[in-house]
KOLZA-482917 format. One record per residue: residue number from 1; residue in three letters; z, x, y of N, C-alpha, C in turn. Coordinates in steps of 0.1 Angstrom, whole numbers, plus 5000, padded with zeros to 4 digits. Example, Ala and Ser with C-alpha at 12.3 -4.5 7.8 and 13.67 -1.06 7.14 Angstrom:
{1 'Ala' {5078 5132 4943} {5078 5123 4955} {5078 5132 4967}}
{2 'Ser' {5071 5128 4978} {5071 5137 4989} {5079 5129 5000}}
//
This chain:
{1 'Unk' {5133 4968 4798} {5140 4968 4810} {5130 4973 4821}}
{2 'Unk' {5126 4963 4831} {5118 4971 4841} {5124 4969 4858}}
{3 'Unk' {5123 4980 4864} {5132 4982 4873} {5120 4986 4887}}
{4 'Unk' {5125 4974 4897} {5115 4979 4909} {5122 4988 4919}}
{5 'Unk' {5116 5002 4918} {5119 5016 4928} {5117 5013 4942}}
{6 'Unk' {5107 5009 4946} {5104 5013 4954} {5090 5000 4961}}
{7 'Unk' {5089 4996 4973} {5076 4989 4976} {5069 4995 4991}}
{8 'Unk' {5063 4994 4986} {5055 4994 5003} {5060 4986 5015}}
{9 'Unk' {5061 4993 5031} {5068 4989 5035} {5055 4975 5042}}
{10 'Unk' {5064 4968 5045} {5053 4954 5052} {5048 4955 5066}}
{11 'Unk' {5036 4953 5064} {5031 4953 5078} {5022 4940 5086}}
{12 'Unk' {5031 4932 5082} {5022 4922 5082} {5021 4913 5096}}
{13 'Unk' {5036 4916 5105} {5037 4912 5121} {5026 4912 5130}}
{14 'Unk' {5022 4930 5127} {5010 4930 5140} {4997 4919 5131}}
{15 'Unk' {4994 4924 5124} {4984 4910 5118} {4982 4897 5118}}
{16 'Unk' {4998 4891 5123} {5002 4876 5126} {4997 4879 5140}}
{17 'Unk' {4999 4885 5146} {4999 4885 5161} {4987 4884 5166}}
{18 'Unk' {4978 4892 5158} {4968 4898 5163} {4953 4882 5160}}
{19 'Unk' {4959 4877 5147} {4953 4865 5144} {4955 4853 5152}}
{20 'Unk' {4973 4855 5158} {4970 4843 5163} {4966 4845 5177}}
{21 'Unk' {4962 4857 5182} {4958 4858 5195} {4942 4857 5196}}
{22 'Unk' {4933 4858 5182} {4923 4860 5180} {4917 4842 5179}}
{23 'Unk' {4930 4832 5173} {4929 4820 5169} {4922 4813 5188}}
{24 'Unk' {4930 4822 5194} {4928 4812 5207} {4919 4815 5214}}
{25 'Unk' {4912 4826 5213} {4904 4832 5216} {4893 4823 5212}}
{26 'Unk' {4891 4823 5201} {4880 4816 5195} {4877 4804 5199}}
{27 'Unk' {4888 4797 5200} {4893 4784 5204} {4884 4782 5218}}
{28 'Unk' {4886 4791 5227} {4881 4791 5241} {4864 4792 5239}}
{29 'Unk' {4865 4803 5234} {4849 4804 5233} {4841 4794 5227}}
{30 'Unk' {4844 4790 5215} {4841 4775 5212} {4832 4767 5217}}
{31 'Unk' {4849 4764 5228} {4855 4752 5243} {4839 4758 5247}}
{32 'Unk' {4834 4767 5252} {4828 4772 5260} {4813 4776 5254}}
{33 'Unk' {4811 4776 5245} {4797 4773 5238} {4793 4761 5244}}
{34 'Unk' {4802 4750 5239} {4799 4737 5234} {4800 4730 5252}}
{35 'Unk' {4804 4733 5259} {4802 4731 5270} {4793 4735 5283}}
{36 'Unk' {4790 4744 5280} {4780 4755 5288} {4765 4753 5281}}
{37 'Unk' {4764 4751 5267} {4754 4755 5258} {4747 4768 5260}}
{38 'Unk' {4758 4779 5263} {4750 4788 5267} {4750 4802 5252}}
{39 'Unk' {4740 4807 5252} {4735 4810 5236} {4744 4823 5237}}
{40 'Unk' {4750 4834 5248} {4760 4838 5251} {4770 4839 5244}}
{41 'Unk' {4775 4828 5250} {4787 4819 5240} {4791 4819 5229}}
{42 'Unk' {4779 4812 5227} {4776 4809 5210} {4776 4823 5203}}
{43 'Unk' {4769 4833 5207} {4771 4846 5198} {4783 4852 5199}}
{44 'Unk' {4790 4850 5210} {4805 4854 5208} {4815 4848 5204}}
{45 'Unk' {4820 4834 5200} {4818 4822 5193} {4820 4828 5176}}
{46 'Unk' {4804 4830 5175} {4805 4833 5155} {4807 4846 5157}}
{47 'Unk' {4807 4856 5165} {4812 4871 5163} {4827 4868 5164}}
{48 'Unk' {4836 4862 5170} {4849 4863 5167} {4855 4852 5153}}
{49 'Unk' {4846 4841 5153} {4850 4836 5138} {4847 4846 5127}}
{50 'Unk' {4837 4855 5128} {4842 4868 5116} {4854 4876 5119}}
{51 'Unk' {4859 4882 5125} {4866 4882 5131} {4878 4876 5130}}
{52 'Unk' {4878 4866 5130} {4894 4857 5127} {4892 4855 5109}}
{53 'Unk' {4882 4852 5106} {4880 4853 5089} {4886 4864 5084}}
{54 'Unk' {4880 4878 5091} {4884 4894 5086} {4899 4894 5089}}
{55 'Unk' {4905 4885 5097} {4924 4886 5102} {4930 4880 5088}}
{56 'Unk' {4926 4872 5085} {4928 4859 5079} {4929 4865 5064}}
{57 'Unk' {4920 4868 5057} {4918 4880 5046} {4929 4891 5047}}
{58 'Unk' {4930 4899 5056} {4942 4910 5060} {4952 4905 5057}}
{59 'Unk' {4954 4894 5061} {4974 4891 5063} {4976 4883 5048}}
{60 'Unk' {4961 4878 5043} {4968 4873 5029} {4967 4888 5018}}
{61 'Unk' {4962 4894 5020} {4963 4907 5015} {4974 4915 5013}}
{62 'Unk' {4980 4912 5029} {4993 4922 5032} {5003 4911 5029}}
{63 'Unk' {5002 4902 5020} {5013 4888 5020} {5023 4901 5007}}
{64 'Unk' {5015 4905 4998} {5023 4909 4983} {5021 4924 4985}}
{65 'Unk' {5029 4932 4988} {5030 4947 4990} {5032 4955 4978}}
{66 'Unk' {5024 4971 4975} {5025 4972 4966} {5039 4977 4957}}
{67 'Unk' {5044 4972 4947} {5058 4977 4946} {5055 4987 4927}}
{68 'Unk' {5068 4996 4933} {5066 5007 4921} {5076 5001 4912}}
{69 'Unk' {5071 4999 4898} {5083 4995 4885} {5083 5005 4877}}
{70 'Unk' {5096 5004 4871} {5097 5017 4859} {5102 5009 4850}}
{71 'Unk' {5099 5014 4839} {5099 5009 4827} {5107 5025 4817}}
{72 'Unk' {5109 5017 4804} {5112 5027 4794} {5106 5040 4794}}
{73 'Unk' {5087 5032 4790} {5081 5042 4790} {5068 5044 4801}}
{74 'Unk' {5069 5034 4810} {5056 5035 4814} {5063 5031 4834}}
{75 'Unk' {5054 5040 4841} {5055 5037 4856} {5045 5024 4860}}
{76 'Unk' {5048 5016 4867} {5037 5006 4870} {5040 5010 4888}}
{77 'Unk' {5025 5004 4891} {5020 5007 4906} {5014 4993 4904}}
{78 'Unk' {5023 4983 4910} {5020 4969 4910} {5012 4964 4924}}
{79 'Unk' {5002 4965 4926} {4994 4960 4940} {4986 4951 4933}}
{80 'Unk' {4978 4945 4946} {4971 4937 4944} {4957 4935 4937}}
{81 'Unk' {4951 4947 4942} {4939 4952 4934} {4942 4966 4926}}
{82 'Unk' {4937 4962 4917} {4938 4980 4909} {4957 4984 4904}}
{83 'Unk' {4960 4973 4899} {4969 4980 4896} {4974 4987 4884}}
{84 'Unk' {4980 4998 4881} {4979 5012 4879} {4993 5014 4872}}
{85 'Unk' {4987 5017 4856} {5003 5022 4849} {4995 5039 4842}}
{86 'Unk' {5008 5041 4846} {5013 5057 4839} {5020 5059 4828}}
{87 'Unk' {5018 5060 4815} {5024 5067 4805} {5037 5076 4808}}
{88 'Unk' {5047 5074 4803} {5061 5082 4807} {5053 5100 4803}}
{89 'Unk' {5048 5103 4787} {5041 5112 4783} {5032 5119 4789}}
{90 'Unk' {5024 5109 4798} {5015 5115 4802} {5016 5126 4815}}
{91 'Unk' {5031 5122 4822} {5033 5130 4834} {5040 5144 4826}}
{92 'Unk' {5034 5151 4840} {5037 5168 4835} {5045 5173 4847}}
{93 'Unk' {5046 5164 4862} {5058 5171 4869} {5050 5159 4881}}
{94 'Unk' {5063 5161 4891} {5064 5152 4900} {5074 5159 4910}}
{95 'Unk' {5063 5158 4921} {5068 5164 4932} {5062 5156 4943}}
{96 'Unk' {5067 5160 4957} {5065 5154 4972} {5053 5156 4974}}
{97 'Unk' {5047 5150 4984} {5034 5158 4991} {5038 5170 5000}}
{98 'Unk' {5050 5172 5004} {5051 5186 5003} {5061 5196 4997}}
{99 'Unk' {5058 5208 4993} {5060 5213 4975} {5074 5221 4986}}
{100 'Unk' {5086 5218 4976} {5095 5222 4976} {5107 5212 4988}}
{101 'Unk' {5100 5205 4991} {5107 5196 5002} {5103 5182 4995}}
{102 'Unk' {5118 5173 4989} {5108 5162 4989} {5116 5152 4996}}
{103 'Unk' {5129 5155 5007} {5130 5150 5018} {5120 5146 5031}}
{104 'Unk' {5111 5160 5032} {5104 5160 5044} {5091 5152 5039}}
{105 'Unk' {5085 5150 5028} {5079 5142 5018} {5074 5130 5025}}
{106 'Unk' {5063 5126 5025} {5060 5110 5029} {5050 5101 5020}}
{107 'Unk' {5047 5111 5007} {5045 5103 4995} {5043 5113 4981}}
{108 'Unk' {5046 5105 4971} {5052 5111 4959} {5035 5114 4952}}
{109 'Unk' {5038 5128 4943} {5025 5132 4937} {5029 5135 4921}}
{110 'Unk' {5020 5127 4912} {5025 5126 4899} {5015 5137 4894}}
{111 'Unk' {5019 5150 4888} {5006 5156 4883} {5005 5148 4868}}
{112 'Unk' {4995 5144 4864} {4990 5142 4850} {4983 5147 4842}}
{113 'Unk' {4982 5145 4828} {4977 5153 4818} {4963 5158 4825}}
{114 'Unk' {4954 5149 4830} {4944 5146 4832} {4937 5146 4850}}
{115 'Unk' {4947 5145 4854} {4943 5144 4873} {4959 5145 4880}}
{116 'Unk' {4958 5142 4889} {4968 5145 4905} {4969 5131 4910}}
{117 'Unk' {4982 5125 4911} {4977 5110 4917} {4990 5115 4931}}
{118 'Unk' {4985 5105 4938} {4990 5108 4946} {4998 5089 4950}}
{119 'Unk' {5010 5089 4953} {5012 5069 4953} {5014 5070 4967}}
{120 'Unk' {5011 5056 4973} {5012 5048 4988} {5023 5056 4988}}
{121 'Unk' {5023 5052 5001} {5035 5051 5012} {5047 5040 5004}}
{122 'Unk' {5060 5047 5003} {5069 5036 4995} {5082 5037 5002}}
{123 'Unk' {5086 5024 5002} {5105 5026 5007} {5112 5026 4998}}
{124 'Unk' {5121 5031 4993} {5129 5042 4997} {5117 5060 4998}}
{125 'Unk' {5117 5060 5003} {5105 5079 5003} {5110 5085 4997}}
{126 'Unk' {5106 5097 4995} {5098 5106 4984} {5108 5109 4982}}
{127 'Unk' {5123 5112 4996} {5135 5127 4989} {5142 5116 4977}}
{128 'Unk' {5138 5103 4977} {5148 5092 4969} {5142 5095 4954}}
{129 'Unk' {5125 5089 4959} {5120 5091 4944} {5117 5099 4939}}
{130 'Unk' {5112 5112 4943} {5110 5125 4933} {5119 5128 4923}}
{131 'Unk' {5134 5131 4931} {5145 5133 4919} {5144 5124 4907}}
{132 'Unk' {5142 5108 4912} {5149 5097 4900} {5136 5096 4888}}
{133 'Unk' {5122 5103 4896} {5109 5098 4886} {5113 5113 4875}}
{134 'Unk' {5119 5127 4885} {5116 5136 4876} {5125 5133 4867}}
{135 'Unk' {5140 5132 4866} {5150 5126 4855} {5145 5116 4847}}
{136 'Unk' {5137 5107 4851} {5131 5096 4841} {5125 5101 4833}}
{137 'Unk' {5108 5115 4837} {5102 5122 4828} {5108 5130 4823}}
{138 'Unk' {5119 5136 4825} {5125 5149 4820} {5112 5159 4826}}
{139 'Unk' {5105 5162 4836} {5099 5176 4843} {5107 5173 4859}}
{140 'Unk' {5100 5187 4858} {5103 5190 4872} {5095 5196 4882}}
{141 'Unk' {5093 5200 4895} {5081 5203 4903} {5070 5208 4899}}
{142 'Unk' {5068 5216 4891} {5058 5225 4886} {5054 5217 4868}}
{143 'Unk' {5043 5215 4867} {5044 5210 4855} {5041 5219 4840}}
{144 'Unk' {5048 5237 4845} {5051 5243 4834} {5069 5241 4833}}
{145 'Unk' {5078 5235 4838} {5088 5232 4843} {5093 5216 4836}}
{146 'Unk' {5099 5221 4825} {5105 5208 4812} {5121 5213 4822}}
{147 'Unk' {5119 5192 4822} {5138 5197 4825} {5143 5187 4809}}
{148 'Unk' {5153 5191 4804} {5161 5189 4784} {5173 5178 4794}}
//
C-alpha cells in the first residue's frame, strides 16, 4: 500500500511567463540581426537563445514536483533526479526544522541511523507531517524518544 503525503508545491506559472516573454524577445532580436546585420545583434540574439534553452529546461523540470510516498516500510522522496527511499528502521526521530514547533516548521527533518536529512518544501507542511511520519515510525522528536 503506498500513500502520497505530501508534494512540492508548483511553481511553474512564473516560468511560463517568463519564457514566453523571453520567446518574443528573441523573436525581435532575431528580426533584428537578420535585418540590420549588425554583429550586436547577433550576440544578443544567441545570448538570449541560451537563455530561452535555460527557460525551456526549467519548466520541463518543474512539469513533475517532487512528491513524498509512504509505504509499509519504506518513505519515498519521489523527484526527478535523485530520488531517495528511507528505510521505516532506519529512522530514529523526526521532527520540524524547528525543534519543538512543528506548526511554525517549513520543512520536515528525518534524523537517521547514519545522517540528518532534511526534505523540500512539501504541501501539506511540517505541523501535518511530523506527527503522521512520527506514528508511522513509532519515534518521536528526539531520537532517544521510542513512541510503543
Amino acid at each position: 500500500m503506498a500513500e502520497v503525503l505530501a508534494r512540492a508545491p508548483a511553481r511553474r506559472g512564473l516560468l511560463l511567463a517568463l519564457l514566453a516573454i523571453n520567446v518574443v524577445q528573441l523573436a525581435l532580436a532575431v528580426v533584428r540581426a537578420v535585418r540590420d546585420d549588425d554583429p550586436t545583434a547577433t550576440l544578443l540574439a544567441v545570448l538570449l537563445a541560451v537563455l530561452v534553452g535555460g527557460l525551456a529546461v526549467g519548466v520541463l523540470l518543474a512539469a513533475r514536483p517532487a512528491e513524498l510516498v509512504l509505504t509499509e516500510d519504506a518513505l519515498v522522496l519521489r523527484r526527478r533526479l535523485r530520488p531517495l527511499t528511507v528505510a521505516r528502521a532506519s529512522v530514529r526521530a523526526v521532527r520540524g526544522d524547528v525543534r519543538g514547533r512543528p506548526t511554525w516548521s517549513h520543512a520536515v527533518v528525518l534524523q537517521l541511523e547514519d545522517r540528518t536529512l532534511r526534505l523540500p518544501a512539501l504541501e501539506p507542511g511540517a505541523g501535518v507531517l511530523v506527527p503522521r511520519l512520527q506514528s508511522w515510525a513509532g519515534v518521536g522528536e528526539d531520537p532517544d524518544e521510542r513512541v510503543t
